[in-house]
N, C-alpha and C positions, 0 to 999 in steps of 0.2 A: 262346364261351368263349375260343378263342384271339384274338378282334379284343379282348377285356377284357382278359385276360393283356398284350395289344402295347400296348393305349392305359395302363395300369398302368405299362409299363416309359418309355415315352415321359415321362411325366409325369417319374419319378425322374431321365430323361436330364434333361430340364428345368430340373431344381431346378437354382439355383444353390452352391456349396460351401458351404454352413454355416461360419460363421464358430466356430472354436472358440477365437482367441485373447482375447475379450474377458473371459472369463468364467477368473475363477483356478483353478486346479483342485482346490483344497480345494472349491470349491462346490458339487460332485460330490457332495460326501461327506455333505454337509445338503439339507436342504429347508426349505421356508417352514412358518411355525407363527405363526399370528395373534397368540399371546402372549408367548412367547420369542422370536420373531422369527425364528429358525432354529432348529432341532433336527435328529441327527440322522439318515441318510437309511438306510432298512435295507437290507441284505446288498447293501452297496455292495464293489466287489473291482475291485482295481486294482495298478498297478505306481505309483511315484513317487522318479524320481532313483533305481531298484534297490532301494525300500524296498518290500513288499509290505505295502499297502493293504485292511484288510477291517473291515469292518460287520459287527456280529450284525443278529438280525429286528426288534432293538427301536432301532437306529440307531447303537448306541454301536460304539466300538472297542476291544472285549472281546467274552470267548465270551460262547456261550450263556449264559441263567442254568442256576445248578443250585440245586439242594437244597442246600443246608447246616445241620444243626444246630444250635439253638441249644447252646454249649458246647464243643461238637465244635471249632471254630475260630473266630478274631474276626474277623465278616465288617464289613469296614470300608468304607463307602464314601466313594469319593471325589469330588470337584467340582472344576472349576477351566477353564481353556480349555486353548491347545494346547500347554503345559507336560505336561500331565496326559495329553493326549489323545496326546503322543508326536511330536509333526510331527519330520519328522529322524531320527527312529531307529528302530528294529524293536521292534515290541510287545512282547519279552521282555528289550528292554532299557531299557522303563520305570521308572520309578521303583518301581509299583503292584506290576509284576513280580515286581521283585529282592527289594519284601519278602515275597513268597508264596515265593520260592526259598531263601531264607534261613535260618538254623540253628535260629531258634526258640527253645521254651524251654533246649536247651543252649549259648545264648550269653545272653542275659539271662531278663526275668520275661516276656518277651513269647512268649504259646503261638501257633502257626503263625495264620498269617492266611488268609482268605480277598477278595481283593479284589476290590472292583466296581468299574467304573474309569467312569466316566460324566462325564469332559470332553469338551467340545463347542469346535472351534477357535474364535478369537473372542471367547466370551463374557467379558462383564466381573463384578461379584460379584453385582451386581442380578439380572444371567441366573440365577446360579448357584442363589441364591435362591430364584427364580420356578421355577425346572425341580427344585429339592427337594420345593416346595410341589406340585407338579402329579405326580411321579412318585413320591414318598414310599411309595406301593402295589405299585409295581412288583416290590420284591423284598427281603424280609427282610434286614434288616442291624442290626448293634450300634451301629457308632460311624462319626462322622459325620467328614473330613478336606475342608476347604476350600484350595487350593493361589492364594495369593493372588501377583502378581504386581504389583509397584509400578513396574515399565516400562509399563505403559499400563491397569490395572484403573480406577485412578481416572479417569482421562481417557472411560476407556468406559462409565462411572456416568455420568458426568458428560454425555455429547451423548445427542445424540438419532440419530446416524447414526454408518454407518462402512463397511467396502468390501463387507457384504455388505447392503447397504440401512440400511434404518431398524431401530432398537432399540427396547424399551421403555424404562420412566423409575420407578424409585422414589423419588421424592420426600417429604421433610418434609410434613406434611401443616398446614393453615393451622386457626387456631382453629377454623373453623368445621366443620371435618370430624369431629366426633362423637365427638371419642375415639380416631379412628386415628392412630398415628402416623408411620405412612408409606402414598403416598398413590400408586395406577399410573397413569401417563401413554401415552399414544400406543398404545393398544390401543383392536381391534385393529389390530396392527400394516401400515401401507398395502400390499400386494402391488404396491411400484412399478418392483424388477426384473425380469427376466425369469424367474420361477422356470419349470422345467420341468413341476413339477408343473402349473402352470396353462395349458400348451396341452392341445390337445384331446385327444392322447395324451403321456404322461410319454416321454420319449427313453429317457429311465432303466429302464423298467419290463419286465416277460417279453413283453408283447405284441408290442412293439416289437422286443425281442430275435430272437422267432421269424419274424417277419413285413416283419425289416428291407429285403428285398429288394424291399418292395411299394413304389411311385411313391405311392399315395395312403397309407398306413402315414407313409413318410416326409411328405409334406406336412402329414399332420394332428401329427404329433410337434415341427414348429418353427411350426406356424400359432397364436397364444396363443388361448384360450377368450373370449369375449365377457362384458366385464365383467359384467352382471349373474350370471351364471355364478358365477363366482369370489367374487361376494361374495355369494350364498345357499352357495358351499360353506365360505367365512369363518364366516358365520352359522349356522352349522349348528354347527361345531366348537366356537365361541365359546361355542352354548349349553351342551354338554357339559363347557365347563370350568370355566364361571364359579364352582360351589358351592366348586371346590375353590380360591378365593382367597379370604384374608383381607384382602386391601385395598380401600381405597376407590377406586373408578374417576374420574378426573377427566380432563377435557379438555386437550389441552397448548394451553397459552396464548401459547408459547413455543419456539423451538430454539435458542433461546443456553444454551451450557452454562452446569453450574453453578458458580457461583463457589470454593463453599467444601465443595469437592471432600471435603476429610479429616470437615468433620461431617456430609456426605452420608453416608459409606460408613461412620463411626458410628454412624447410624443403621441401617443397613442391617445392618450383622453384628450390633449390638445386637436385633434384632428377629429375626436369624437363629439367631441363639443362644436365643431365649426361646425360639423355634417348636421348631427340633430338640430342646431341655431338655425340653419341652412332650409331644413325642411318646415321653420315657422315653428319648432316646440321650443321648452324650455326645460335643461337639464341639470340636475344635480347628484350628487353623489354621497353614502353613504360608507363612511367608512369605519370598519372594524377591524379586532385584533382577534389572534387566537386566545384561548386558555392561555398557554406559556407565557403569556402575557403578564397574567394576576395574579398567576403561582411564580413568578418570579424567575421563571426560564425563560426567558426570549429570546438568548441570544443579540442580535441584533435586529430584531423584530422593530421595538421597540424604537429605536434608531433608524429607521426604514418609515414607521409609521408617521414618527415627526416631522423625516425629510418628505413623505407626501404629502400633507396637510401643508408641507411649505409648496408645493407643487400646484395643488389647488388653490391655493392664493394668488399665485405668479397669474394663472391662468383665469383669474374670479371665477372660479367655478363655484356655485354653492353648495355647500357639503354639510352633512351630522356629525358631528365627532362623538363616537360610539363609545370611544376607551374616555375620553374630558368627565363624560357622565355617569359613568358604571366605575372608574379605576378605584373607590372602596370595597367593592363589592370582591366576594371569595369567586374565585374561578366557581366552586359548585353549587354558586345560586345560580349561573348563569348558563354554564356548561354541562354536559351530558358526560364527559372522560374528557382528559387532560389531551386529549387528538379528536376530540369530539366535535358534536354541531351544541346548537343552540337548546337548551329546556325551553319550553313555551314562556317561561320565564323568561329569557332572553329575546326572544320573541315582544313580548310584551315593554320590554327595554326599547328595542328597534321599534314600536309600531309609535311609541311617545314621543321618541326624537323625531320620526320623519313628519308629523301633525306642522312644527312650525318650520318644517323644510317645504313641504308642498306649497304651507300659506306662503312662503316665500318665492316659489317659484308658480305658483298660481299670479299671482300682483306681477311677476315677470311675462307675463304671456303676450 
């Protein structure tokens, strides 16, 4: 026992330093998911730049679920990437938050809320889409809020890749597709970084935790699993999800993005809106601009974000216009860096638009 204990320890002298700078440290916070591509990672707990970091059991960054009544409050859930999910600022100075903290029915018609806050960093609308369609059981809610971002949402429809691997793809679907109108590409999703999940022990997980001192513990936690491995555990998953998609599966033919980005993601909230209408809630959408917006780089930002709000019209969807009511304001009352997320400030901007969007789509229900 003690020559196993020595050769155990020998082993972990051995190892060489794990490399932890390649990998961004939001990664931490996800894992791989064959159809969303990331989803994510549960009761993850961390510090970042003095901001505490935590995961509930189901992956999100929110509490537990609870109980809520129907009537009782309007449990709203929300979508979006990491505007939503809060990167930069402290979970109670979300947006999601401040309207649970908020005065309620004695400041307008809006009776106390209850939120579920289920942004995922990253995600572009296709994501958002695809993880409504697959979680939509998870947990009792009224009304449905999509928090749309026109600093990089269409860009992220539109490729097939981005820094946390490969995406999926909703696509137009071609005559011959049956009647769907939109059609999934690149599922499932390749497992071509190094997700944790897929060596032989998760780094991440309680085994590891308790037994980090062990030389073979550590070896088997950075040694990855043997591809066939990984893609009977793909296959496995894949078959548990498939009933719950309504698209057509097709082959990507292609990784050139798509061209005509604004009636990709018409299509896309068009058909996001039928499905949640579909399921008895009522949806609306949120939409904002980057920084480069108000410091006067946009690009075609700017132009992209008019021709959606003209999109959301075509479509009556009810939406916040985020840039109509901030566009005085200096990108650094509201931004953290000119590639940044939101100051709680901006936060507090979002939580005051969305009060007469809910009473709007509350009276829609």
């Amino acid at each position: 026992m003690t020559l196993a204990l020595a050769l155990d320890q020998i082993v972990r002298l051995l190892l060489p330093p794990e490399q932890t700078g390649e990998r961004h440290w939001y990664l931490n916070t996800v894992q791989y998911h064959p159809i969303l591509a990331w989803s994510g990672y549960p009761n993850y707990v961390e510090t970042n730049d003095g901001i505490r970091i935590q995961t509930n059991s189901l992956g999100y960054r929110d509490r537990e679920p609870v109980d809520v009544a129907h009537g009782e409050k309007s449990r709203v859930l929300f979508l979006g990437d990491s505007f939503t999910w809060g990167d930069e600022v402290r979970s109670d100075d979300r947006f999601t938050s401040l309207l649970e903290a908020s005065c309620g029915s004695l400041c307008d018609r809006l009776p106390p809320i209850h939120a579920i806050n289920r942004g995922i960093i990253g995600y572009g609308t296709a994501q958002s889409f695809l993880q409504y369609v697959l979680t939509r059981r998870e947990h009792p809610f009224d009304l449905v809020v999509l928090a749309l971002f026109t600093g990089n949402d269409l860009t992220d429809n539109a490729a097939v890749d981005s820094p946390s691997g490969p995406r999926p793809r909703l696509i137009q679907c071609g005559p011959e597709s049956g009647g769907h109108e939109l059609c999934l590409e690149g599922v499932p999703v390749p497992p071509v970084i190094d997700w944790p999940e897929h060596r032989f022990l998760d780094p991440r997980g309680a085994f590891i935790g308790t037994f980090g001192w062990s030389g073979l513990m550590a070896l088997a936690s950075r040694r990855r699993a043997p591809q066939f491995l990984i893609e009977k555990q793909i296959a496995n998953r894949m078959n548990g999800m498939l009933h719950s998609l309504p698209f057509r599966l097709v082959e990507r033919t292609t990784d050139a993005p798509i061209k005509d980005r604004i009636g990709q993601l018409e299509a896309i909230l068009g058909a996001m809106d039928r499905t949640i209408r579909g399921d008895g809630k009522a949806f609306g959408v949120l939409v904002f601009p980057s920084a480069r917006v108000y410091a006067g780089q946009a690009n075609d930002e700017l132009r992209d974000y008019r021709e959606l709000l003209g999109v959301l019209d075509r479509l009556d969807i009810p939406f916040a216009d985020y840039y109509e009511h901030t566009k005085d304001s200096r990108w650094e009352d509201l931004y953290s860096e000119i590639d940044g997320h939101w100051r709680s400030s901006g936060h507090q901007e979002a939580a005051m638009l969305l009060r007469p969007l809910l009473v709007a789509l509350r009276a829609a229900e």
